[in-house]
C-alpha positions as a Markdown table, in Angstrom:
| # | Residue | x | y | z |
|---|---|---|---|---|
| 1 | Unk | -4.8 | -5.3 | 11.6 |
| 2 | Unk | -1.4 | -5.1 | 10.0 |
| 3 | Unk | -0.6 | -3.0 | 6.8 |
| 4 | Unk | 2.3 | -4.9 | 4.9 |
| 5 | Unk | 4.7 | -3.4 | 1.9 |
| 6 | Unk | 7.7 | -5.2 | 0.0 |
| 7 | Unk | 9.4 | -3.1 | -3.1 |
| 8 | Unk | 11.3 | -3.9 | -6.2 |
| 9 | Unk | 13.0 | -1.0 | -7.3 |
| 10 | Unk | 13.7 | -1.7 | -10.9 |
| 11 | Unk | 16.0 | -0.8 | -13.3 |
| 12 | Unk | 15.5 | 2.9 | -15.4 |
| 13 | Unk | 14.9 | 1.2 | -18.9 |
| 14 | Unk | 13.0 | -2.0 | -17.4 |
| 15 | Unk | 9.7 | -3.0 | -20.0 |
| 16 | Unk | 7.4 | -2.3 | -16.4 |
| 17 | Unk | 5.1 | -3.7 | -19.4 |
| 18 | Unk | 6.1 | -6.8 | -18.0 |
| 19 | Unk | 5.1 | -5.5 | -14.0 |
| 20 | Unk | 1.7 | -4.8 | -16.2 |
| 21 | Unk | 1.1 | -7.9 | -17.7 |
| 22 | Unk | 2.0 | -9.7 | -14.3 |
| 23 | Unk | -0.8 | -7.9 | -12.4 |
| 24 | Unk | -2.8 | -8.9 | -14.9 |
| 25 | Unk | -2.5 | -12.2 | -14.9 |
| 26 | Unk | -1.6 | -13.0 | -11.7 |
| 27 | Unk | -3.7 | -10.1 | -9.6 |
| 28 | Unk | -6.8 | -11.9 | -9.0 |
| 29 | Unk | -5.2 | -14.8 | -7.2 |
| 30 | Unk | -5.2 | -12.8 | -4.1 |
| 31 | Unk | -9.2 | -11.6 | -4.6 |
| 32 | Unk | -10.8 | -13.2 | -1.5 |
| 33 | Unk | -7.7 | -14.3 | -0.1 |
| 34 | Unk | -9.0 | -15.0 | 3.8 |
| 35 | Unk | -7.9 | -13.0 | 6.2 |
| 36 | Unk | -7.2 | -9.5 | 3.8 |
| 37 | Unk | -8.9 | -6.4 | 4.0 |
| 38 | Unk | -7.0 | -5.4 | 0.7 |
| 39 | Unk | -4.2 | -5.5 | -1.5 |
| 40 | Unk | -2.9 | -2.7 | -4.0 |
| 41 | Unk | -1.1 | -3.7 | -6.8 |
| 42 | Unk | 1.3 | -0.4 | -6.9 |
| 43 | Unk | 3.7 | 0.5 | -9.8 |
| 44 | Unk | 5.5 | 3.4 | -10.1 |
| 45 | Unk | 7.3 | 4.9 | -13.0 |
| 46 | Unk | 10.2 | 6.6 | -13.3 |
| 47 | Unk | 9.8 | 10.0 | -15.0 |
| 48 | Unk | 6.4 | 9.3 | -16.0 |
| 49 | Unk | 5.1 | 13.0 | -15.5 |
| 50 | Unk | 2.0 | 11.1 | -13.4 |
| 51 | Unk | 3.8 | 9.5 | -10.4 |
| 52 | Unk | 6.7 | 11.7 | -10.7 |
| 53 | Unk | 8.6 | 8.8 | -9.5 |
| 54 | Unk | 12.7 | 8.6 | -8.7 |
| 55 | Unk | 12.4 | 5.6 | -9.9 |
| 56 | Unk | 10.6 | 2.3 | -11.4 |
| 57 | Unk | 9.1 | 0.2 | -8.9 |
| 58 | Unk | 6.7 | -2.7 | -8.0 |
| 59 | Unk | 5.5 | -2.5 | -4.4 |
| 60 | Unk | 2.4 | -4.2 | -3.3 |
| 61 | Unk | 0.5 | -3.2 | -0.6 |
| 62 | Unk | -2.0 | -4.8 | 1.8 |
| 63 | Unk | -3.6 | -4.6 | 4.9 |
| 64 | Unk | -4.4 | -8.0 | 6.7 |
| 65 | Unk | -7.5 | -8.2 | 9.1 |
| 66 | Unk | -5.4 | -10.7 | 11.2 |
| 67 | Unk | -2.2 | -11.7 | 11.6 |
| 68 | Unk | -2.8 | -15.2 | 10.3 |
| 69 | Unk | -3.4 | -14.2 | 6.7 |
| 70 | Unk | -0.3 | -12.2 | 6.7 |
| 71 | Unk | 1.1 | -15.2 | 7.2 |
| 72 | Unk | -1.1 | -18.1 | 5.1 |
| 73 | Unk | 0.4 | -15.7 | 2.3 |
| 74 | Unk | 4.2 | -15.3 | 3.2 |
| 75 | Unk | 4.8 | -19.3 | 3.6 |
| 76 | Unk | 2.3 | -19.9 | 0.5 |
| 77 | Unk | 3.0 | -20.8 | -2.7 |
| 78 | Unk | 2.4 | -17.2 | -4.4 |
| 79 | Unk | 4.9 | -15.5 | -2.4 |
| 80 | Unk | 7.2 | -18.2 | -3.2 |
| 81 | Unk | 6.5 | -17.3 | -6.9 |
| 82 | Unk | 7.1 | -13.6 | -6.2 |
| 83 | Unk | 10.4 | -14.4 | -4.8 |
| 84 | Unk | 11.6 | -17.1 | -7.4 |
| 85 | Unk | 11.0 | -13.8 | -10.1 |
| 86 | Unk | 12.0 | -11.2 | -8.3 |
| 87 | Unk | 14.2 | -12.1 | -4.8 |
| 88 | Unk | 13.5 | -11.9 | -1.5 |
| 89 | Unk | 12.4 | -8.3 | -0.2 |
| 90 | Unk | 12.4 | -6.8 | 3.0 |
| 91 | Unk | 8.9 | -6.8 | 4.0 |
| 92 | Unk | 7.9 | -3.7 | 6.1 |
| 93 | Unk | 5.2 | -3.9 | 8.3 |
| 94 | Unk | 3.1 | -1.8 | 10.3 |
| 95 | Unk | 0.6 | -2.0 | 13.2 |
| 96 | Unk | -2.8 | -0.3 | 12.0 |
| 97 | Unk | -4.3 | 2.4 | 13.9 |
| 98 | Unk | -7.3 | 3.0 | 11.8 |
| 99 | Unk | -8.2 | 1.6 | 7.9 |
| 100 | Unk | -11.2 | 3.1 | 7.0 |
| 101 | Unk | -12.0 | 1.8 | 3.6 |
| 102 | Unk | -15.4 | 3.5 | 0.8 |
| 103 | Unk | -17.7 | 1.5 | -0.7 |
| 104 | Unk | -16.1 | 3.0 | -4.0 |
| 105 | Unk | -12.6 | 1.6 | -3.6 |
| 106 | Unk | -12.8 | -0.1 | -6.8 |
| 107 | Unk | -12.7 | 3.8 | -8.7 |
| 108 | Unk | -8.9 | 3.7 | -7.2 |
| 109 | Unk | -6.4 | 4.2 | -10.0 |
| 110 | Unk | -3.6 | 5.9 | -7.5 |
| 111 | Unk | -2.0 | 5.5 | -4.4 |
| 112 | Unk | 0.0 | 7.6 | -2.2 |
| 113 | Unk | 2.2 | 6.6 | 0.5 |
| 114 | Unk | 4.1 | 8.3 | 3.5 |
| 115 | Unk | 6.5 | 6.6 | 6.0 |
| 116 | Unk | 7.3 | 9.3 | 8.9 |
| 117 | Unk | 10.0 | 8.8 | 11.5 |
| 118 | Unk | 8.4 | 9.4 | 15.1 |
| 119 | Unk | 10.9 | 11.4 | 17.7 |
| 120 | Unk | 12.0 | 10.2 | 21.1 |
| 121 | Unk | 9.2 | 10.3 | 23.9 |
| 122 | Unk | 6.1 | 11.9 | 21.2 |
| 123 | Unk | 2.9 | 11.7 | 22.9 |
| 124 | Unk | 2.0 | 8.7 | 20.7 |
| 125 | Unk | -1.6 | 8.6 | 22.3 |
| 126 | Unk | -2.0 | 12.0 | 20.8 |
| 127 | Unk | -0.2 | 10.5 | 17.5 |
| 128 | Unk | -2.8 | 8.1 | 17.4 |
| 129 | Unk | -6.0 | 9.9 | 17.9 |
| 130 | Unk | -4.6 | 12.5 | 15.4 |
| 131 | Unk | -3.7 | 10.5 | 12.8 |
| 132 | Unk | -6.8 | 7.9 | 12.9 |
| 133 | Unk | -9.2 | 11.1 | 12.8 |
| 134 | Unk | -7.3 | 11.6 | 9.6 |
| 135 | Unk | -7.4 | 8.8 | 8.2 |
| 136 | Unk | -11.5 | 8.8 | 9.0 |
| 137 | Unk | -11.4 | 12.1 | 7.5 |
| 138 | Unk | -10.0 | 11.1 | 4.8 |
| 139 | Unk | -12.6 | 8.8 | 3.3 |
| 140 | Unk | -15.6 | 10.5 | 5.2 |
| 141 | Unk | -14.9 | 13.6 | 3.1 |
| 142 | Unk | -14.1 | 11.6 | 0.2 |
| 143 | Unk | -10.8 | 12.6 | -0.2 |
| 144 | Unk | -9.8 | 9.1 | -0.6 |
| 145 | Unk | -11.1 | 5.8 | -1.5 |
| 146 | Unk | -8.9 | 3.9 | 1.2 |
| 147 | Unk | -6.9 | 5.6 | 4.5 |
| 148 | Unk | -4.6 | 3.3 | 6.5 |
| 149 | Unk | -2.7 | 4.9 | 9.6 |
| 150 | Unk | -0.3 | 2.8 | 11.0 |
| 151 | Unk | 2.9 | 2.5 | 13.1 |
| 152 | Unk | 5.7 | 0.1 | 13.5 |
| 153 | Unk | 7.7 | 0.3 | 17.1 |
| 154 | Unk | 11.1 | -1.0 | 16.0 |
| 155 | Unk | 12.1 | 1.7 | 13.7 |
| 156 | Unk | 9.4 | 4.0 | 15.3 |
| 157 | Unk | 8.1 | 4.7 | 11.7 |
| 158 | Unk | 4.6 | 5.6 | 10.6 |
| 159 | Unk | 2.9 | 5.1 | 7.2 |
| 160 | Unk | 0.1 | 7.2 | 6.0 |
| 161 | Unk | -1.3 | 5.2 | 3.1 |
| 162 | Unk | -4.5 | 6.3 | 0.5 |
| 163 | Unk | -5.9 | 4.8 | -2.1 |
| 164 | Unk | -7.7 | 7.7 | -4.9 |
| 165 | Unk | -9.5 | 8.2 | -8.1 |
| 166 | Unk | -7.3 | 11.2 | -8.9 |
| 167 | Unk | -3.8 | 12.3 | -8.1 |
| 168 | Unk | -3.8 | 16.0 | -6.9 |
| 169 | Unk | -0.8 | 17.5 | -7.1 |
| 170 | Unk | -0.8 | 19.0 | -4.0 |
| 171 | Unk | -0.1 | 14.7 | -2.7 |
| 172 | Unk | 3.2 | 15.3 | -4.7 |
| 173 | Unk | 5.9 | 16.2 | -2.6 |
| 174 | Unk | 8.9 | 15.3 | -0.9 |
| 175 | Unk | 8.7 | 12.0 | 1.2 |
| 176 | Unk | 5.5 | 10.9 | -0.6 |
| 177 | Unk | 5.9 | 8.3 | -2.8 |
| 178 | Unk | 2.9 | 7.9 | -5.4 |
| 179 | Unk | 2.0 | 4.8 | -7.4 |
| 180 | Unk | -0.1 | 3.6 | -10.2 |
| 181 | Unk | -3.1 | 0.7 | -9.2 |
| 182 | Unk | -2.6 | -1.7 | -11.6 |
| 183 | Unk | -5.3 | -3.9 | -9.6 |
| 184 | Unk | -6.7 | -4.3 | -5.8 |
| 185 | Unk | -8.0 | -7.8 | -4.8 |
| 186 | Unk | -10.5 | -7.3 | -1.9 |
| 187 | Unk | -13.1 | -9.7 | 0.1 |
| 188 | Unk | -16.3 | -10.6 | -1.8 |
| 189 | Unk | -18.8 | -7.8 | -1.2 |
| 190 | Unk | -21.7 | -8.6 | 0.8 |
């Protein structure tokens, strides 16, 4: 699996009304897109008093089952509307360790997300088995809706990402970014 993430920071006084209405009309173009496990449509406010964001942003997030829908979607025609609105982003992606994933995703109205910088020569087997527990944990307790734990070996970075009904404010702090789910297109159930 590969967890994928591309960001538009926007402007302070940008309408994100507009971010809104987008999702809206466009977010269920991606719902049974082949080859994703999900995609979170994530906004973020600047000085909201929810998010507590820095600043205002649309940053989609999705975790692909297999490479190939990664890439069906990148050289497809909705990218290509993404970019002709908005640029061309730097798309980060990550090598999943574990995406565990509740039957009640559809309750997730936030999202939190983590990127941690690994140090020379960790014991990345013991990264791993740590940090997929966790992420199992996670959604077994119910803590979450959706827990990805990935990694990506170039920059030796490391994203914790959740999906969740509530935002405790405990999630809030320094190096987390939180977001608003404006919409989340999965596979048909069944």
């Amino acid at each position: 699996m590969i967890a994928m993430q591309y960001s538009f920071p926007l402007p302070a006084d940008y309408d994100m009304a507009i971010i809104d209405r987008r999702i809206r009309d466009k977010g269920h173009l991606l719902d049974n897109f082949p080859g994703l496990k999900f995609k979170a449509y994530l906004t973020a406010r600047k000085d909201n008093g929810v998010t507590e964001s820095r600043e205002n942003l649309y940053a989609p997030f999705y975790v692909w089952e297999k490479d190939e829908g990664l890439s069906d979607f990148i050289c497809g025609p909705g990218f290509v509307g993404l970019t002709d609105s908005f640029g061309w982003p730097k798309v980060k992606t990550w090598v999943v360790w574990r995406a565990d994933v509740s039957p009640d995703i559809r309750n997730a109205r936030f999202a939190t997300r983590e990127i941690i910088q690994t140090e020379s020569h960790a014991p990345l087997a013991e990264i791993r088995q740590r940090e997929s527990d966790e992420a199992a944990g996670d959604v077994a307790r119910g803590e979450a809706l959706a827990s990805v734990a990935a990694f990506e070996p170039n920059s030796w970075t490391r994203v914790h990402f959740r999906l969740l009904a509530d935002l405790p404010k405990r999630m809030l702090r320094p190096g987390v970014q939180a977001y608003n789910v404006g919409h989340l297109s999965l596979p048909e159930a069944g």
